[in-house]
KEKE-3310 file (N, C-alpha, C; in steps of 0.2 Angstrom, whole numbers, plus 5000, padded with zeros to 4 digits):
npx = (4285:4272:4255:4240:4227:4210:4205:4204:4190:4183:4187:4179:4184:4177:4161:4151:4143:4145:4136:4133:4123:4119:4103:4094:4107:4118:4116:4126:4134:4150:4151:4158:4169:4170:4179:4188:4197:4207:4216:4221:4229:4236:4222:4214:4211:4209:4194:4178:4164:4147:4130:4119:4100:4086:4096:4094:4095:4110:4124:4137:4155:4161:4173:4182:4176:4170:4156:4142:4128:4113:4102:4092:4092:4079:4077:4065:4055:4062:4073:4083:4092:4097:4107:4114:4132:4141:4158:4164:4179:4187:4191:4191:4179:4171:4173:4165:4160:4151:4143:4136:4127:4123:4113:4114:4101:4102:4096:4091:4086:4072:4060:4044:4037:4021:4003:3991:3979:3972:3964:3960:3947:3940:3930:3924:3920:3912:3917:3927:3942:3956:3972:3965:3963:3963:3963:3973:3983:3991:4006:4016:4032:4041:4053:4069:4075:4082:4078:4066:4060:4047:4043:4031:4023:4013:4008:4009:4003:3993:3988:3979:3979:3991:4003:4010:4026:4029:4021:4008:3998:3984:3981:3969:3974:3965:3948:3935:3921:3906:3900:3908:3917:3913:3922:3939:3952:3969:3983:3994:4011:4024:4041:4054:4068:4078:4092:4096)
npy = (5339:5328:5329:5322:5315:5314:5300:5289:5276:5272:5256:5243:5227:5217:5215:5211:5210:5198:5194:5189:5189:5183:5184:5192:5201:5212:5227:5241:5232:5224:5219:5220:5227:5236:5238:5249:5253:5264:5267:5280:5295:5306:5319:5312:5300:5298:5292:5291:5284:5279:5272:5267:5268:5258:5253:5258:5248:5247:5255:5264:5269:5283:5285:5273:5264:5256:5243:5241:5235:5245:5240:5227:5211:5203:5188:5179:5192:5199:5190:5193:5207:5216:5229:5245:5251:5266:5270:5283:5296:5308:5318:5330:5331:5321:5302:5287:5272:5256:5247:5230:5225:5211:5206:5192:5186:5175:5161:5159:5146:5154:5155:5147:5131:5130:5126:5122:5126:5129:5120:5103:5091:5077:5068:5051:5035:5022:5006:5008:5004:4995:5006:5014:5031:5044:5059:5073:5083:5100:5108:5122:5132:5147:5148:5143:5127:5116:5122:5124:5111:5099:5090:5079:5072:5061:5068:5060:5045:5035:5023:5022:5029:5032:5040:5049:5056:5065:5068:5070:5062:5054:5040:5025:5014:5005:4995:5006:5005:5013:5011:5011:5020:5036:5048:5053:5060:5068:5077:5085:5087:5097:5099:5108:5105:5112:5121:5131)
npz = (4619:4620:4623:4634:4623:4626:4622:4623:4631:4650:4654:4659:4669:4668:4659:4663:4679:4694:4706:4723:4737:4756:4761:4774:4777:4785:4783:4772:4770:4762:4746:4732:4724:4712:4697:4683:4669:4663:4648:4645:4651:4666:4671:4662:4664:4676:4684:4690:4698:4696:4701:4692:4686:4696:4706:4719:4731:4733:4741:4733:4731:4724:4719:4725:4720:4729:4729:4742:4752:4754:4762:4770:4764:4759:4751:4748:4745:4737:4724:4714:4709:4694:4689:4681:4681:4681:4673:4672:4664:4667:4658:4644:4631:4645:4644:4644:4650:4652:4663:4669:4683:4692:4704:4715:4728:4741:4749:4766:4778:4786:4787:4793:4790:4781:4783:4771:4777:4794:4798:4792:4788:4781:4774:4774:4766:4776:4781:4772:4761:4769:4768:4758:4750:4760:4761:4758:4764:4763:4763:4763:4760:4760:4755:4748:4739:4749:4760:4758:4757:4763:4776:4782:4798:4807:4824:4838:4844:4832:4826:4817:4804:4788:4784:4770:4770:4764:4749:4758:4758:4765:4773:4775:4788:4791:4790:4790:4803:4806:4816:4828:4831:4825:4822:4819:4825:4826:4827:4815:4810:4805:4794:4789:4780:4781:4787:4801)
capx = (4281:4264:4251:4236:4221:4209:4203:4200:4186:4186:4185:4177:4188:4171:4155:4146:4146:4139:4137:4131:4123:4113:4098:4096:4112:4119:4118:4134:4139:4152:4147:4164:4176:4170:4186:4186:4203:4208:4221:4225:4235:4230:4215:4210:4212:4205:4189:4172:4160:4141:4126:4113:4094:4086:4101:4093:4095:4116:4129:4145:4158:4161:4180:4186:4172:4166:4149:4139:4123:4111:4097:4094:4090:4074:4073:4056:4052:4065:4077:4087:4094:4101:4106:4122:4137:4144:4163:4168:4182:4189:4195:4187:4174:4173:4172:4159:4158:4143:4144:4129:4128:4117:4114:4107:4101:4105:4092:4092:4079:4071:4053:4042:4032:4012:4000:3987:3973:3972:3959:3958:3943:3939:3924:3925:3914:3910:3919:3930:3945:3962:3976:3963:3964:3957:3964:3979:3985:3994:4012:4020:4037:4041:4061:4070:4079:4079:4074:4059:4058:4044:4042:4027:4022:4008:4009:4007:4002:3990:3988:3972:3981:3997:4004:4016:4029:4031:4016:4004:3994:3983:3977:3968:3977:3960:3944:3933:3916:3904:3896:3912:3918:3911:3925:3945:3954:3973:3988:3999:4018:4027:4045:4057:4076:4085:4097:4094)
capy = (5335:5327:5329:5315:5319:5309:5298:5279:5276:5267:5249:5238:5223:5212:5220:5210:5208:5193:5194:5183:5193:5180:5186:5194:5204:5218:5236:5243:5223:5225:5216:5220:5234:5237:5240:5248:5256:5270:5271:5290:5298:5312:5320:5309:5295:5296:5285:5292:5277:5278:5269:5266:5266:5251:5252:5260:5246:5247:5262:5264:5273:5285:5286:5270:5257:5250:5242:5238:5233:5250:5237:5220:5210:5196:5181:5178:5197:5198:5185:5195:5212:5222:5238:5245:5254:5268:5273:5290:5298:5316:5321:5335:5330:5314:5297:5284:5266:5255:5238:5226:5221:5205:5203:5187:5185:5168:5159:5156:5144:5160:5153:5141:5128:5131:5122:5127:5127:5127:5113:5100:5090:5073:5063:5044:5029:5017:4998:5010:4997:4998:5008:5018:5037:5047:5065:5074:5090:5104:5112:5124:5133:5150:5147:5138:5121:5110:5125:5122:5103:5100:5083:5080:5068:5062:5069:5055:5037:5035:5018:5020:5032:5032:5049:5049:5061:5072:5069:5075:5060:5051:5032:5020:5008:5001:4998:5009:5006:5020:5008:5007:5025:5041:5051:5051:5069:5069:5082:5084:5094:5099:5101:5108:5102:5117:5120:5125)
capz = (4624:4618:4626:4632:4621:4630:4616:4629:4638:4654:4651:4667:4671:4668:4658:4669:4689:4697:4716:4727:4745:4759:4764:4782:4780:4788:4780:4773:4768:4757:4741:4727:4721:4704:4694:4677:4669:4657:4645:4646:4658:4669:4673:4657:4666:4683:4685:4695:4697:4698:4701:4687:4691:4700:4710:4727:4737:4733:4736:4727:4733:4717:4719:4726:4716:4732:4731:4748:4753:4758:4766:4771:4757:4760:4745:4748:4743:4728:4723:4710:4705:4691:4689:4677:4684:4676:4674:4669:4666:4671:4652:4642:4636:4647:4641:4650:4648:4661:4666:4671:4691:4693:4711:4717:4735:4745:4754:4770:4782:4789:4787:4794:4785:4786:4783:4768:4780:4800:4800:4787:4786:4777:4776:4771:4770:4781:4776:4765:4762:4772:4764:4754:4751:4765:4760:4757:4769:4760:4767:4759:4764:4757:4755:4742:4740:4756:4766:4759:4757:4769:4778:4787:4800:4811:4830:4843:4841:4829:4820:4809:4799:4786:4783:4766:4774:4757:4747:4763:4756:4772:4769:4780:4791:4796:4788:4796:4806:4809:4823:4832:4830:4821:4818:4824:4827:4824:4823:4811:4812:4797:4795:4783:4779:4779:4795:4807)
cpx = (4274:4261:4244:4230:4216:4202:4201:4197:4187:4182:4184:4182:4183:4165:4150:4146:4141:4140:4131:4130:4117:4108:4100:4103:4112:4117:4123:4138:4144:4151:4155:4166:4173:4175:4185:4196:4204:4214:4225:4229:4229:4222:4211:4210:4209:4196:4184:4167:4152:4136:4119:4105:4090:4090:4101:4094:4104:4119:4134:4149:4161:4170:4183:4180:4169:4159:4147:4131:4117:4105:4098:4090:4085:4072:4067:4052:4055:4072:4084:4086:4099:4102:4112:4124:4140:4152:4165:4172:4182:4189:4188:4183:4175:4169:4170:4160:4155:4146:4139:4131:4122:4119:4109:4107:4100:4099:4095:4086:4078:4064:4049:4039:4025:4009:3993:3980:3975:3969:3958:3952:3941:3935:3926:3918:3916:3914:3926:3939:3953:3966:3973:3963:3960:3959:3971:3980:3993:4001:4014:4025:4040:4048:4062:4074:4077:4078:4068:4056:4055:4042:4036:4024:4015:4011:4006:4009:3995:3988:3984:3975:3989:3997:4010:4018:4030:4025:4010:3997:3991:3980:3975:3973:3970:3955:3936:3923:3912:3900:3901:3914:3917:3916:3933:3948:3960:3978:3994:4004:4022:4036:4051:4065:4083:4090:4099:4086)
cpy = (5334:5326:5325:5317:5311:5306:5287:5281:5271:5261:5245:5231:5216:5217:5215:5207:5204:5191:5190:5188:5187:5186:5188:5197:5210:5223:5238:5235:5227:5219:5215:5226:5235:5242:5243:5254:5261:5272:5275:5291:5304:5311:5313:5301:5293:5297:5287:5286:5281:5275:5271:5265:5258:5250:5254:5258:5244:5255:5259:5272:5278:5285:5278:5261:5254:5249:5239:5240:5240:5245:5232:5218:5204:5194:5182:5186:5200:5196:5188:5202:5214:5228:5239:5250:5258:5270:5279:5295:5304:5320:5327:5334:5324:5310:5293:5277:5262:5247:5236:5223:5215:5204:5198:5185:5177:5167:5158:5153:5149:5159:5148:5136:5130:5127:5127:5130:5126:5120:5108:5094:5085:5069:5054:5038:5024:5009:5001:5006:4999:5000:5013:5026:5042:5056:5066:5082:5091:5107:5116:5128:5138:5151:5143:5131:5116:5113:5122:5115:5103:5089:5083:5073:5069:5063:5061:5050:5036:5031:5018:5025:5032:5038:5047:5057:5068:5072:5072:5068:5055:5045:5030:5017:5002:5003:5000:5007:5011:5018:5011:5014:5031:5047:5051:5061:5066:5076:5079:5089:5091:5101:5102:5104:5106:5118:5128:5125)
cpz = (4621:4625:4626:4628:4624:4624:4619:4634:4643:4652:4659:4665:4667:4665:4662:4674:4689:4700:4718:4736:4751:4760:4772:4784:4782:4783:4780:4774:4763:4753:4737:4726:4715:4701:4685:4676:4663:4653:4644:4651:4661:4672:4667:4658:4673:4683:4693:4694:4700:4697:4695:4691:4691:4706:4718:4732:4739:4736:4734:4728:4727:4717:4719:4721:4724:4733:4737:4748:4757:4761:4769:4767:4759:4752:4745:4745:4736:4728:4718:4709:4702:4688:4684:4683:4677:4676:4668:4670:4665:4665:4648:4635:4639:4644:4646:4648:4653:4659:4667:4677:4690:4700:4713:4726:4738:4748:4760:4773:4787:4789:4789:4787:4787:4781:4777:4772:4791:4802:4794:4790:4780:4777:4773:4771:4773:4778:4770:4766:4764:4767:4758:4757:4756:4763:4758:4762:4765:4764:4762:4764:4760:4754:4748:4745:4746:4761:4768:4756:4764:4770:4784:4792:4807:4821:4835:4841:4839:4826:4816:4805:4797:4782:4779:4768:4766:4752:4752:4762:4764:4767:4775:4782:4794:4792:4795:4798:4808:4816:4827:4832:4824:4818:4823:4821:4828:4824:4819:4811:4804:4797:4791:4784:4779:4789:4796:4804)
residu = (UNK:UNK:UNK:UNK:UNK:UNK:UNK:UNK:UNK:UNK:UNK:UNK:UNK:UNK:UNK:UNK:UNK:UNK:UNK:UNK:UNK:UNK:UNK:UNK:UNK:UNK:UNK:UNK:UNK:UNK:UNK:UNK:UNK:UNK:UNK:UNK:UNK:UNK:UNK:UNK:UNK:UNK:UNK:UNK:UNK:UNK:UNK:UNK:UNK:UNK:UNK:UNK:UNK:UNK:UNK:UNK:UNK:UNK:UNK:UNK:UNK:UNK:UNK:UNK:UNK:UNK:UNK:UNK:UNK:UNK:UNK:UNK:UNK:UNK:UNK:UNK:UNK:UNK:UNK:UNK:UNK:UNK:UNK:UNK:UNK:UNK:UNK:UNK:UNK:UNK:UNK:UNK:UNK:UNK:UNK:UNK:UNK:UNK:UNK:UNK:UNK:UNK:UNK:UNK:UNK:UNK:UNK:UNK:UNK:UNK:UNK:UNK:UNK:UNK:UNK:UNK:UNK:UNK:UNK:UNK:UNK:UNK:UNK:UNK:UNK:UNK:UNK:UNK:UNK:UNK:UNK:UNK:UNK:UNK:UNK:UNK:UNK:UNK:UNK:UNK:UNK:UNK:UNK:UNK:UNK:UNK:UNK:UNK:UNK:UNK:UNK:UNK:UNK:UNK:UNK:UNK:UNK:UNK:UNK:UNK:UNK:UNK:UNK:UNK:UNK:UNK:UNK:UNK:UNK:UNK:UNK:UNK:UNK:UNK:UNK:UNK:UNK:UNK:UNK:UNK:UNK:UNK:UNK:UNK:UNK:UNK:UNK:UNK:UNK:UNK:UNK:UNK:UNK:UNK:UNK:UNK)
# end
């Protein structure tokens, strides 16, 4: 009878994982299984899983490979992590081999748009000629993709001013008199693209 001399190490399915978690998930998500196999027989064959460092915001269940989520994960605070994984088996001495996780966190529209300022503020001259530039108002939107495509538009009715809805850019629609009126006050609202 031969006996296993434990001479294979565990070999992972994939040396490298790549998960995909939204944002705002629960605690205790399951995430993936990470699989790795061994060769050998016996004790020289049975497969304990552990987490590399970086890894704090993962567990991993040391027996059965399952990865889940020990937080809730906000994009906005960090977009990506990786950590290795290690498998090791049981054999005397044991035989180890790691894998590389790359987890990437999913946006969702969890953000407003804002405005770079509360109050913008633009002076012009007198006579200055219709369709000329009068300022530009800033939005920004902390998300990605069409979360954060921001479209902005003038509140009300307003016709001495034209609002480019994605440049922020304001122009005349009228050339302006400082006899007839010294200054005009407006709101603007900002709106992203993401759903809801």
């Amino acid at each position: 009878k031969l006996e296993d001399e434990n001479d294979n190490p565990p070999v992972f399915s994939q040396p490298v994982i790549e998960l995909s978690v939204p944002e705002n998930n629960h605690r205790g998500l399951y995430l993936t299984t990470i699989s790795a196999t061994d060769d050998d027989s016996g004790n020289n064959a049975e497969i304990v899983y552990q987490l590399g460092p970086n890894a704090s915001f993962f567990d991993l269940d040391r027996k059965t490979g399952v990865l889940t989520a020990s937080r809730v994960f906000d994009r906005e605070e960090q977009e990506r992590y990786i950590f290795t994984v290690t498998a090791r088996d049981s054999g005397n001495p044991p035989l180890q081999s790691q894998a590389a996780v790359i987890v990437t966190v999913l946006d969702e529209n969890d953000n407003n748009p804002r405005f770079t300022h509360n109050h913008f503020q633009f002076f012009v001259s007198e006579n200055l000629p219709k369709y000329s530039t009068v300022g530009v108002i800033t939005v920004t939107d902390m998300d990605a993709g069409e979360n954060a495509e921001v479209m902005a538009s003038v509140v009300g009715d307003n016709a001495n001013f034209i609002l480019d809805p994605l440049s922020g850019v304001i122009r005349s629609n009228v050339s302006f008199d400082r006899e007839q009126q010294s200054s005009y006050t407006f709101e603007v609202k900002a709106v992203d693209r993401g759903r809801p």
